[in-house]
C-alpha positions as CSV (number, residue, x, y, z in Angstrom):
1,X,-26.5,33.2,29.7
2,X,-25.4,30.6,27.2
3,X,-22.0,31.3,25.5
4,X,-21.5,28.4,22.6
5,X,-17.5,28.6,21.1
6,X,-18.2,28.8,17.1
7,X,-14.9,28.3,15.4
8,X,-11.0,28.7,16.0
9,X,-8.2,30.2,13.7
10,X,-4.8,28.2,14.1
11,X,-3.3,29.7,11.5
12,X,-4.3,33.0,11.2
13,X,-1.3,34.7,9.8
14,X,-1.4,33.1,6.2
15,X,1.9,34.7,5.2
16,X,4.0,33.9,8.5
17,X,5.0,31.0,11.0
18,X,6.0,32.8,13.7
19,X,3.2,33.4,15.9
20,X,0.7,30.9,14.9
21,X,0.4,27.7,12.5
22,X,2.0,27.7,9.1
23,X,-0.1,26.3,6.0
24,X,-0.9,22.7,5.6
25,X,-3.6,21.4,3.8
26,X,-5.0,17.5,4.6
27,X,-3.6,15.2,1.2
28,X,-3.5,15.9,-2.5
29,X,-7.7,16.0,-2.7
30,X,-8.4,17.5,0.4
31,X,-7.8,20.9,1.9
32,X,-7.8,22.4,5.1
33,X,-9.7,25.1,5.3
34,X,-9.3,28.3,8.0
35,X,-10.7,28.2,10.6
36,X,-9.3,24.9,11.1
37,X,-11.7,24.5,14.1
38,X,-15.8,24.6,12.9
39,X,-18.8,23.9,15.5
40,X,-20.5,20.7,14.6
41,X,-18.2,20.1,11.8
42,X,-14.6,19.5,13.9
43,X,-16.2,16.7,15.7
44,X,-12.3,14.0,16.1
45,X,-9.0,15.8,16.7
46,X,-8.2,14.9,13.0
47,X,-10.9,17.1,12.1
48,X,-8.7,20.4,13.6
49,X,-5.4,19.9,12.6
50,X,-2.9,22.4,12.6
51,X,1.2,22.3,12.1
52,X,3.9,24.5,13.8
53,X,7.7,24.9,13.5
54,X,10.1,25.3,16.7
55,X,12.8,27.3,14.9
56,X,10.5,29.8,13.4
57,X,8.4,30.3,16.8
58,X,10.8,29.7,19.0
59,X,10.7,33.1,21.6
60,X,7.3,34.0,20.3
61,X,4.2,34.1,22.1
62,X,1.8,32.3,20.2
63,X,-1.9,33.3,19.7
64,X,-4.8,31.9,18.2
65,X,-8.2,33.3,17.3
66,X,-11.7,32.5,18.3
67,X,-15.1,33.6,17.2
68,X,-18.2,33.2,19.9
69,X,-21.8,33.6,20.1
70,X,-24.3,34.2,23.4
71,X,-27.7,33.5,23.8
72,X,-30.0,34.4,27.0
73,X,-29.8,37.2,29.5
74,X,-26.4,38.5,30.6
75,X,-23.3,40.9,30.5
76,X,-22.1,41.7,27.1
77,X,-18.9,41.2,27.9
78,X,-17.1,38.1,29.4
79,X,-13.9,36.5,30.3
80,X,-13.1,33.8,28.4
81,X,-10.5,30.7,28.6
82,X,-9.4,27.5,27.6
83,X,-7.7,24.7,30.5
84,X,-6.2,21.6,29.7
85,X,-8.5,18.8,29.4
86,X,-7.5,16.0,30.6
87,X,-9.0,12.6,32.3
88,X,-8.7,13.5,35.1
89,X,-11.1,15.9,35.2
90,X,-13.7,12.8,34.5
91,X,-15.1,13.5,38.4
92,X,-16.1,17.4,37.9
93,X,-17.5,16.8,34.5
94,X,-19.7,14.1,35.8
95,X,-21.4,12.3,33.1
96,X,-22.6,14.6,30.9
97,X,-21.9,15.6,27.2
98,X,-19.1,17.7,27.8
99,X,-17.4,14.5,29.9
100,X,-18.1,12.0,27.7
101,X,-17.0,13.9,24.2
102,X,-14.0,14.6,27.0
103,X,-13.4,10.8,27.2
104,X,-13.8,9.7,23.8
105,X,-10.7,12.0,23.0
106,X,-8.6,11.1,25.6
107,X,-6.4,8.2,23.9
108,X,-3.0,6.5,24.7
109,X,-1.7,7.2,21.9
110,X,-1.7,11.5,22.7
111,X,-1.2,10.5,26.7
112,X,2.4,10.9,27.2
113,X,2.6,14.5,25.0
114,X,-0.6,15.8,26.5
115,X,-1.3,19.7,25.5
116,X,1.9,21.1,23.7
117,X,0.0,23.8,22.5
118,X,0.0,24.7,26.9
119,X,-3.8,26.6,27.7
120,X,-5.5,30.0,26.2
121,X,-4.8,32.6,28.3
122,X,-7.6,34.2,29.3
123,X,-9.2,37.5,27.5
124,X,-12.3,39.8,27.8
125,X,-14.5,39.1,24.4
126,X,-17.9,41.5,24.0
127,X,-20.7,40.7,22.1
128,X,-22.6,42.5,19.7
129,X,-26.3,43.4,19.7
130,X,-26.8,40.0,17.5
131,X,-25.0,38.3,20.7
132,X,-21.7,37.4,18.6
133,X,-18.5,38.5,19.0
134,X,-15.7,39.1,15.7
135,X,-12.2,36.9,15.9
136,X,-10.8,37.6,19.0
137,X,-7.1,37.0,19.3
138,X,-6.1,34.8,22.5
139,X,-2.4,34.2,23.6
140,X,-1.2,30.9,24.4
141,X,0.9,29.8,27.5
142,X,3.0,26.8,29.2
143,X,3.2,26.2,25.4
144,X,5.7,22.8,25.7
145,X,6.4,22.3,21.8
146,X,10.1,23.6,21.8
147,X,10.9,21.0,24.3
148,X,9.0,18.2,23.3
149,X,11.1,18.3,19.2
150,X,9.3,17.0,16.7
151,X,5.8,15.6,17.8
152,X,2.1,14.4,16.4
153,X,0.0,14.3,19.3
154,X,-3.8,15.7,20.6
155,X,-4.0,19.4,22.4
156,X,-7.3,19.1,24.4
157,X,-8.8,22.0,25.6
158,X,-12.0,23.1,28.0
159,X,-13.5,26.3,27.3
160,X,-14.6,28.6,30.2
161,X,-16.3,31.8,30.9
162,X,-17.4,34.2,33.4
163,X,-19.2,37.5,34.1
164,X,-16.8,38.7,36.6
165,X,-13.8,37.9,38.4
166,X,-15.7,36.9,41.8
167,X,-17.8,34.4,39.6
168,X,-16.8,30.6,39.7
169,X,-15.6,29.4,36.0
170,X,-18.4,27.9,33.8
171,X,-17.6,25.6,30.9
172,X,-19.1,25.4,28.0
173,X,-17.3,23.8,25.4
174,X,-14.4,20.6,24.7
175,X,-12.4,20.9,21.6
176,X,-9.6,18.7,20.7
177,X,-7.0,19.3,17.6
178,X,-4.2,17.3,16.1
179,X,-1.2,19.4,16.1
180,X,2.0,18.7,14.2
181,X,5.5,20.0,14.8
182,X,8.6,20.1,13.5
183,X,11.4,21.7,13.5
184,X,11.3,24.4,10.6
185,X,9.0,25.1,8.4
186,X,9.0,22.2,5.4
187,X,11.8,22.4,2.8
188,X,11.0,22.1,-0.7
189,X,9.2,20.0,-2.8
190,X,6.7,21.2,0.1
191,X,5.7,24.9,-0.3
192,X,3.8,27.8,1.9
193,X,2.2,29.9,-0.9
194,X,-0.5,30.2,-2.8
195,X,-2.5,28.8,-0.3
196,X,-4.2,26.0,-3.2
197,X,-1.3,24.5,-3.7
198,X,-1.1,20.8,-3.8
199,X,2.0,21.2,-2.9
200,X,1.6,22.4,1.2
201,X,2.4,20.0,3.2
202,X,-0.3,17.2,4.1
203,X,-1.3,16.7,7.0
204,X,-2.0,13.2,6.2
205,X,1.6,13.0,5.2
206,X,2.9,15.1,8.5
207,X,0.8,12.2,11.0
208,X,3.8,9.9,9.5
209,X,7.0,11.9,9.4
210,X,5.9,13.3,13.0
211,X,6.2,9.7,14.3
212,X,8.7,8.6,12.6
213,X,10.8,11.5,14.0
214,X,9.4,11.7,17.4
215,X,11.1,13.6,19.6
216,X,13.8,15.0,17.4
217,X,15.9,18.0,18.3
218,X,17.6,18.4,15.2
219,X,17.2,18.1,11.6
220,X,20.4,15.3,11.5
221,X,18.4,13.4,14.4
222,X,15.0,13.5,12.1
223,X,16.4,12.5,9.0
224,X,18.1,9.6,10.5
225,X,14.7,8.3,12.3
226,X,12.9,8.6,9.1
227,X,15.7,6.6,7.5
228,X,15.5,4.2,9.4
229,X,12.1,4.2,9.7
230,X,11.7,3.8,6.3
231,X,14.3,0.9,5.9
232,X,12.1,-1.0,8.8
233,X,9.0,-1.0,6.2
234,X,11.2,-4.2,4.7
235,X,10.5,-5.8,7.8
236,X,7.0,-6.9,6.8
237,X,5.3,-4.5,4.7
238,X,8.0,-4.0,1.7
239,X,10.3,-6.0,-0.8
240,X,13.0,-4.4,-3.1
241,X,11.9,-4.0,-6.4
242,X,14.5,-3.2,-9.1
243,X,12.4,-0.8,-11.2
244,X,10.4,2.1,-9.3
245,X,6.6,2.2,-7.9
246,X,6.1,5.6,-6.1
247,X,8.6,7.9,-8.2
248,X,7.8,7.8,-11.5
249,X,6.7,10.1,-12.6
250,X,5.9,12.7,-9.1
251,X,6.1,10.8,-5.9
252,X,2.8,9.1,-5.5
253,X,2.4,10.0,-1.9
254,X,-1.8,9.4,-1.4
255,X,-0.9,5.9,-2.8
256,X,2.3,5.6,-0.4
257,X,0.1,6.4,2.4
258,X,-2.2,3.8,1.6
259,X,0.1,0.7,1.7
260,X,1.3,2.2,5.4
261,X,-2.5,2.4,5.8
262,X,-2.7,-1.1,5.7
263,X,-3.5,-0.9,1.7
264,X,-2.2,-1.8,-1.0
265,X,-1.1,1.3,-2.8
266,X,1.0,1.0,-5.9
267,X,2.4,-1.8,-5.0
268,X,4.2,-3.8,-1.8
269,X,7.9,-3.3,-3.1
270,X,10.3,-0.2,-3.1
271,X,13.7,0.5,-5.2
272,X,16.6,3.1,-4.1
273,X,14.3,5.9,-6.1
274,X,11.6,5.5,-4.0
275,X,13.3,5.1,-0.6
276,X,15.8,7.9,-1.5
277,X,12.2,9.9,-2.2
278,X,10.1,8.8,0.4
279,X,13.1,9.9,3.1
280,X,13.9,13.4,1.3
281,X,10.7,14.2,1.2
282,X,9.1,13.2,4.5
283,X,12.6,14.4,6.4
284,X,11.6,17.7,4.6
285,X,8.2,18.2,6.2
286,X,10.7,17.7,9.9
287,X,12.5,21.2,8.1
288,X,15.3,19.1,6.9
289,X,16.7,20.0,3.2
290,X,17.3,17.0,1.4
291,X,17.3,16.1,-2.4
292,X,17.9,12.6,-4.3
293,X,20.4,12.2,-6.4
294,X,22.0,9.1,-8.5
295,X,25.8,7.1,-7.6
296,X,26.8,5.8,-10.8
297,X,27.5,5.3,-13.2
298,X,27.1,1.2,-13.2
299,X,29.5,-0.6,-10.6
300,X,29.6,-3.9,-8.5
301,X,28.7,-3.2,-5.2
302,X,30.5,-5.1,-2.0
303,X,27.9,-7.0,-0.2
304,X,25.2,-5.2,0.8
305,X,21.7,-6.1,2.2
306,X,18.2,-4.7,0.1
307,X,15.6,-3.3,1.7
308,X,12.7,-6.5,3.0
309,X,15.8,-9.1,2.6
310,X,17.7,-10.7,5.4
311,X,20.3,-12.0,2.8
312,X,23.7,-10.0,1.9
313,X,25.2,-10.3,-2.0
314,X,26.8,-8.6,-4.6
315,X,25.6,-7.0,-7.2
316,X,25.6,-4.8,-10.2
317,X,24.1,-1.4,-9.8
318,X,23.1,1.0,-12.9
319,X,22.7,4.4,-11.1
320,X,22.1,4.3,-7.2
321,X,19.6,6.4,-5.6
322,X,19.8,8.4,-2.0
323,X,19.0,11.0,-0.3
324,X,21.6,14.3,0.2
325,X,22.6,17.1,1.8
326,X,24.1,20.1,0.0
327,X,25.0,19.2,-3.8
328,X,25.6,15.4,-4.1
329,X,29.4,16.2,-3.8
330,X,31.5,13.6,-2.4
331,X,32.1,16.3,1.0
332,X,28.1,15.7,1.4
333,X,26.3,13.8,3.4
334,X,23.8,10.6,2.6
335,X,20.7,8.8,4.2
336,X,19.5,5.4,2.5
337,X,17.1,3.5,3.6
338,X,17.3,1.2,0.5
339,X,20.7,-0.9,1.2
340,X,22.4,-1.9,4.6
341,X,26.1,-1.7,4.1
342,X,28.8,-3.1,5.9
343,X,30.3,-1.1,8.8
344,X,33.4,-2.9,9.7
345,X,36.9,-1.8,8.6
346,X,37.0,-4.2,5.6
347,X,33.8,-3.9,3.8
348,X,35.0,-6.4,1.2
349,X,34.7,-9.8,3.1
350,X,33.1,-11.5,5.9
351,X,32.1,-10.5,8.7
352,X,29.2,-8.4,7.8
353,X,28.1,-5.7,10.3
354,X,25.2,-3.8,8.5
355,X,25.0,-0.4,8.7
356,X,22.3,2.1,7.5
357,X,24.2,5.0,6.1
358,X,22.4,7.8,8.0
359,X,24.5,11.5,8.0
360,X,27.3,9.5,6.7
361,X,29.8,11.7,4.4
362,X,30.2,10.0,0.6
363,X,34.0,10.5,0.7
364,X,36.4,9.2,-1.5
365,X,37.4,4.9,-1.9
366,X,40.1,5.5,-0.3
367,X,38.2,7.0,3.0
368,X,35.9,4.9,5.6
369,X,32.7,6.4,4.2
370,X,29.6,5.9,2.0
371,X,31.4,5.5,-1.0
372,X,34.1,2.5,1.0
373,X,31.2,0.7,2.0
374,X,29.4,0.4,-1.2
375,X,31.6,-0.2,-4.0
376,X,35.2,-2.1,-4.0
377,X,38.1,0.3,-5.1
378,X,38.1,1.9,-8.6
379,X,41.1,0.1,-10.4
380,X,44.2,1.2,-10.3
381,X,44.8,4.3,-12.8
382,X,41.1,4.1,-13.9
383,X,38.0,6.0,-13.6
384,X,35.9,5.3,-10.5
385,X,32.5,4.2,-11.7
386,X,31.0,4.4,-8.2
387,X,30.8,8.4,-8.3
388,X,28.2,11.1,-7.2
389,X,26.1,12.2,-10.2
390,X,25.3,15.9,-8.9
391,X,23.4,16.1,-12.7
392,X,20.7,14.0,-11.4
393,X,19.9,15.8,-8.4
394,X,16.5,17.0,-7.6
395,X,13.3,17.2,-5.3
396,X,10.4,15.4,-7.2
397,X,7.2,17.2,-6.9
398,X,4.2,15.5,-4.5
399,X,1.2,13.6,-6.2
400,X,-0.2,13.2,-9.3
401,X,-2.0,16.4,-10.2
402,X,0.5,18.7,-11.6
403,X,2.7,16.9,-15.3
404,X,5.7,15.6,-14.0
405,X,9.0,13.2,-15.9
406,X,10.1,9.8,-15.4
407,X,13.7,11.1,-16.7
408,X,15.6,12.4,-13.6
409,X,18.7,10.7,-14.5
410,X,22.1,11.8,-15.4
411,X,22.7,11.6,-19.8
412,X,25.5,9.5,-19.0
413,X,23.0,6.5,-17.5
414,X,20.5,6.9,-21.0
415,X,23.8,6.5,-23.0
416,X,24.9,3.3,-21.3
417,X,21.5,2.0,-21.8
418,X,21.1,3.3,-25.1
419,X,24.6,0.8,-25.7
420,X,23.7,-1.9,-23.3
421,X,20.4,-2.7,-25.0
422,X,21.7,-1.7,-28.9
423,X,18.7,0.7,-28.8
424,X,19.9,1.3,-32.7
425,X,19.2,-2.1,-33.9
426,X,15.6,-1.7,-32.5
427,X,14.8,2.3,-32.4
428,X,14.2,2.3,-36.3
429,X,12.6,-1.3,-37.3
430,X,9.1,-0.3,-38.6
431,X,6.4,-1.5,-36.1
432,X,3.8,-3.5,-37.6
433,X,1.2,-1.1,-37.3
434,X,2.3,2.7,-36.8
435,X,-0.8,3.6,-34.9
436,X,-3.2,1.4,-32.9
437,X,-6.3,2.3,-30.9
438,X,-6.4,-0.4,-28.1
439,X,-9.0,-0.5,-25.3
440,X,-8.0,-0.3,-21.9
441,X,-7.1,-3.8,-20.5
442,X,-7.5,-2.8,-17.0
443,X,-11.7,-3.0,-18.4
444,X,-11.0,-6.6,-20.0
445,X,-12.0,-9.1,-16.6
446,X,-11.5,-11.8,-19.0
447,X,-7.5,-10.7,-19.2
448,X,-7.4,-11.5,-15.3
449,X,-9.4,-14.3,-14.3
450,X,-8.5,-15.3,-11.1
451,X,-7.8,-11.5,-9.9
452,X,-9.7,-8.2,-8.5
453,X,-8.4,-4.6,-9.2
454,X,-7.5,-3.2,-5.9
455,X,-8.7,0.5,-6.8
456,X,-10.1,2.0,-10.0
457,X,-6.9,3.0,-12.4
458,X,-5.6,6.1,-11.7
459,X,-3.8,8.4,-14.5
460,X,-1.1,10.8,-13.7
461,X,0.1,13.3,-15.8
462,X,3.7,13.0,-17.5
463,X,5.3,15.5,-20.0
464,X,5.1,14.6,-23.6
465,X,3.5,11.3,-22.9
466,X,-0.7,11.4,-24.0
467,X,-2.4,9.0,-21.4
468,X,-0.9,7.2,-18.6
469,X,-2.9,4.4,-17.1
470,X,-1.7,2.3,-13.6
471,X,-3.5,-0.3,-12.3
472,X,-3.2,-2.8,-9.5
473,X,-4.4,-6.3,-9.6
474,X,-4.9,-8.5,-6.3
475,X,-5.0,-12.6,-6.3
476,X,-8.0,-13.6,-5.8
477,X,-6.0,-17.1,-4.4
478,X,-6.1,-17.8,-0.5
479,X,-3.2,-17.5,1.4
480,X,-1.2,-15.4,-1.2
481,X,0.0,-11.9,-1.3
482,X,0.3,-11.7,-4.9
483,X,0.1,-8.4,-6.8
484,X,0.4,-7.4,-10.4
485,X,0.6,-3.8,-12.1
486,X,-0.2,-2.4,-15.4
487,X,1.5,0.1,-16.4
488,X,0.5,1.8,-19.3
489,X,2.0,4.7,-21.9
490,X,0.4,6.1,-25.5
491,X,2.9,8.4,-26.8
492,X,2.6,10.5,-29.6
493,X,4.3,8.5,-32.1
494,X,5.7,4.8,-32.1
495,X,9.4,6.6,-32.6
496,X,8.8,8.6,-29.4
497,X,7.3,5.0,-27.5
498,X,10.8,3.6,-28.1
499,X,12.8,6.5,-26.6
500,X,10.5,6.3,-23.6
501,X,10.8,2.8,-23.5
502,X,14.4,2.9,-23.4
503,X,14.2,5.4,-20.3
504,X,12.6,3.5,-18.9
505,X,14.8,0.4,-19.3
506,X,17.4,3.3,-17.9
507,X,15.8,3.2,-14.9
508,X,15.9,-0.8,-14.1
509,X,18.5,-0.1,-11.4
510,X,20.3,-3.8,-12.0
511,X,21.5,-5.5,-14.8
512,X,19.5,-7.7,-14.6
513,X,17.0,-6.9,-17.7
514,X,17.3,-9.1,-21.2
515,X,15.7,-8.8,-24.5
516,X,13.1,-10.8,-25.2
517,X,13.4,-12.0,-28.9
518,X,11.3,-15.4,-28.8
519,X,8.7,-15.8,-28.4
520,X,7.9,-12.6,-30.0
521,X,6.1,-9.8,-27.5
522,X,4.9,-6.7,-29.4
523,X,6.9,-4.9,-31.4
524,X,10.4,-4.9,-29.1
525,X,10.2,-6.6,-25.4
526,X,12.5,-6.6,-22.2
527,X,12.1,-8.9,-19.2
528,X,13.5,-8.8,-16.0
529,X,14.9,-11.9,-13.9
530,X,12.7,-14.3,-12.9
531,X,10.4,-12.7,-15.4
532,X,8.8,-10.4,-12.0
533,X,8.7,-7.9,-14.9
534,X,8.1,-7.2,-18.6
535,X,8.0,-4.0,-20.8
536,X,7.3,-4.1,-24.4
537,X,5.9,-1.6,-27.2
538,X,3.1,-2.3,-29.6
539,X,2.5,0.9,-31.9
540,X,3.2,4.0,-30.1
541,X,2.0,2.1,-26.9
542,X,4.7,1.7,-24.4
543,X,3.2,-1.2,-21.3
544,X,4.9,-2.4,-18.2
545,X,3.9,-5.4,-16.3
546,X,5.2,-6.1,-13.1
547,X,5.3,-8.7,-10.0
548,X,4.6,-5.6,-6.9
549,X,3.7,-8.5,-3.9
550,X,6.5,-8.8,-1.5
551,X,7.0,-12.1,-2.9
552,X,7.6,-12.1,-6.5
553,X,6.3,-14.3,-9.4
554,X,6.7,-14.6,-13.2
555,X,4.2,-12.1,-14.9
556,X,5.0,-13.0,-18.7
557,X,2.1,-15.0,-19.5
558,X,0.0,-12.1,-18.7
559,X,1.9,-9.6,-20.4
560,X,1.4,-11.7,-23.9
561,X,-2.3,-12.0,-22.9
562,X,-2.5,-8.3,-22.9
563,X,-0.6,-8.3,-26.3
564,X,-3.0,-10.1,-27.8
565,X,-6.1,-8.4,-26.5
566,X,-4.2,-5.7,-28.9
567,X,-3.5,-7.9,-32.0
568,X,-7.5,-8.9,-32.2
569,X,-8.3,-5.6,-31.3
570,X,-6.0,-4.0,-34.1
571,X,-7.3,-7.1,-36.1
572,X,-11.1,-5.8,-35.8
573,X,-10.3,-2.7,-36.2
574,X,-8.8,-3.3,-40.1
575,X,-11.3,-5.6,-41.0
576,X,-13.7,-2.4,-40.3
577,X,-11.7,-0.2,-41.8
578,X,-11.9,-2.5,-44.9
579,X,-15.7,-2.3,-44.6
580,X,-16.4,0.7,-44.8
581,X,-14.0,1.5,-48.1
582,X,-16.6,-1.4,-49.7
């Protein structure tokens, strides 16, 4: 008799976490279908992933489901069970298939977990007439995930059977599964229900936040490894950037996964938006409940270190962005991974012992907290500008599939900006045409001689904007890490391309931004220092160009290149028009 093991349910309770797996689905694209398990289909552990929370399970006995199939003379009925698999066992599987699939899935990097999913439990299954069996539930024992904390590792398993209980133990089958927990079920943006939603959590996403928090106990533990986890990303794969990459206008988590994959995403560079996302929302998948929300409204800072520098200065921030607990209030608590601050008693001079606020209470000036370290006193009498902005809080949504906004700042910051950069002396002046059909640049080669695009543009979705195109440009130099993005907007009108222009200048987290009067740049321009990055409007065309490498370089020249790929083009497109009324 030949039993063969033809798929296994993880998650088999859709609508509960308590017993089994909860829903998870693989990345924005991809999802992960039930059963998570699939003969000749779940060939690496990757293949078979499956997510489970401690809180929720915790005092359960857990249970999968498997399906089976017999061929051959023999007893309808078996006993069936699954051991631990482990290298070990190389000697009694000798060298056939079974050991050598065995082997190939025993790696280093699951070794010291080993099986927290325990063994199956043995069961009686019965076969039909057709030799197959329905789902058959299975209980799960020495199950080790509530004392292992938060984990991403590889539960190995060797199927067995037998006739009787006098007969020795055949087996007949390897499986191996990644298997993610943490330590209650994800907090929003992630969600359970329906089970389409883009919006589960990713398992591509959990393989991350798993590590980063390995071992975790609690939820103030994990959210202070994946803080600092994130803040070690400036260590050689990230630069500060003063303008966003990854949260604007959802958080672009695929591409975020594919600068720590060793590409090059949306760009090598992160600002306090996207650290303050990146933690909230990979914290959350641990169970932690965490939101972003802005300091502000614009204040000097005392010397602080960015994210990817080594060097400590001042500065002037316009809005500051971390992650919180509860509701932003100065009694709440704060994670950043964007900004080392100094943890001495006198946070104003030298010496400078940097700390990474982690769990840290916000507090008042007067108090050694968040809000001490960062900012020097408010002056005497006056209104502190260094104050929680409970306005701007929020969770963005994951990925680029569903509309999201580049807003998500407090009225107060678009009012400053709407001063700071005299958006009246430029929010009226006719354009010099109202409406222009440009072709995409990112198609031009000839506007980036000397580079490659990295990926084909991509186009997220934002409310009340038309098109959105981002691109990514890669030097085609040796020995250089240089990277350029496009970034552009069509709006509806050229009225409506200003006010999103100047929300976007809102968002430049540094004053640090000029307007750029000569030479002339489309219809209104704004650079940033050093020139790393431009914005201007042409029409109701609103484009960004930035430096994204870690090391930064003046991107102006190409930004007036791409205006005039829209003058001739506007310029053709007249001298048609003109045509045709002949």
């Amino acid at each position: 008799m030949n039993v063969t093991l033809e798929a296994i349910k993880f998650n088999h309770v859709p609508d509960s976490a308590t017993v089994d797996a909860f829903n998870i689905r693989r990345n924005e694209t991809e999802p992960v279908h039930v059963p998570e398990w699939r003969k000749g289909i779940s060939v690496k552990p990757e293949d078979s992933p499956a997510a489970y929370a401690i809180s929720e399970t915790r005092g359960n006995t857990l249970t999968i489901k498997a399906k089976f199939k017999a061929t051959g003379p023999g007893s309808p009925k078996v006993q069936v069970r699954a051991v631990e698999a482990r290298e070990q066992h190389r000697q009694s599987l000798g060298c056939g298939p079974i050991g050598f699939v065995l082997r190939a899935f025993s790696t280093a990097q699951t070794a010291p977990v080993g099986n927290v999913l325990g063994v199956v439990r043995q069961e009686k299954i019965t076969f039909n007439a057709a030799g197959e069996t329905d789902f058959v539930t299975f209980k799960l024992s020495g199950v080790r995930l509530w004392s292992v904390g938060v984990s991403a590792s590889t539960t190995n398993w060797r199927w067995q059977f037998r006739a009787k209980r006098s007969d020795r133990w055949t087996d007949f089958a390897v499986t191996s599964h990644r298997i993610y927990t943490v330590l209650e079920v994800p907090k929003e943006p992630w969600e359970q229900m329906p089970a389409d939603e883009t919006q589960l959590p990713w398992a591509d996403a959990l393989e991350y936040a798993c590590d980063w928090g390995t071992g975790a106990h609690d939820l103030d533990e994990a959210a202070t490894l994946v803080t600092h986890s994130v803040n070690d990303l400036g260590l050689s794969l990230v630069s500060y950037s003063g303008s966003s990459i990854y949260a604007c206008p959802n958080f672009d988590c695929g591409k975020f996964l594919d600068l720590l994959q060793n590409g090059t995403g949306l760009g090598r560079a992160l600002n306090c938006s996207d650290c303050a996302t990146i933690v909230s929302s990979f914290a959350n998948l641990l169970g932690c409940d965490l939101s972003q929300s802005l300091i502000g409204t614009v204040f000097k800072t005392n010397p602080i270190k960015k994210i990817g520098s080594q060097l400590r200065a001042t500065t002037t921030f316009v809005g500051h962005e971390v992650a919180w607990k509860g509701d932003a209030t100065p009694d709440d608590q704060v994670f950043d991974a964007c900004v080392q601050v100094d943890g001495d008693p006198d946070p104003f001079k030298d010496p400078f012992h940097p700390l990474l606020a982690t769990n840290l209470r916000f507090g008042k000036a007067s108090e050694q907290g968040y809000r001490f370290r960062l900012s020097p006193p408010p002056p005497e009498n006056g209104p502190d500008p260094c104050t929680p902005m409970a306005n701007s809080k929020q969770r963005r949504p994951i990925g680029k599939s569903i509309p999201g906004t580049c807003d998500g700042f407090d009225a107060i910051l678009l009012d400053f900006a709407r001063q700071h950069y005299k958006f009246e002396t430029w929010s009226d002046s006719d354009p010099v045409w109202q409406s222009l059909s440009i072709p995409n640049p990112s198609a031009e080669k000839k506007l980036f001689s000397g580079w490659e695009l990295v990926s084909p543009p991509q186009h997220p979705k934002i409310i009340n904007v038309l098109e959105v195109t981002q691109a990514v440009w890669r030097s085609l130099e040796k020995d250089t890490e240089a990277l350029i993005r496009l970034d552009l907007f069509r709006c509806q009108t050229w009225s409506e391309a200003r006010l999103f222009a100047l929300q976007r200048l809102a968002r430049f987290q540094e004053l640090n931004v000029q307007r750029l009067v000569t030479p002339a740049l489309g219809d209104i321009a704004f650079v940033e220092s050093g020139e790393v990055s431009v914005l201007f409007v042409r029409s109701e065309h609103v484009i960004m160009m930035r430096s994204v490498g870690r090391v930064r370089f003046p991107v102006t020249e190409i930004a007036f290149m791409i205006d005039n790929h829209f003058l001739q083009s506007a310029t053709t497109q007249n001298l048609s028009a003109k045509d045709q009324k002949r």
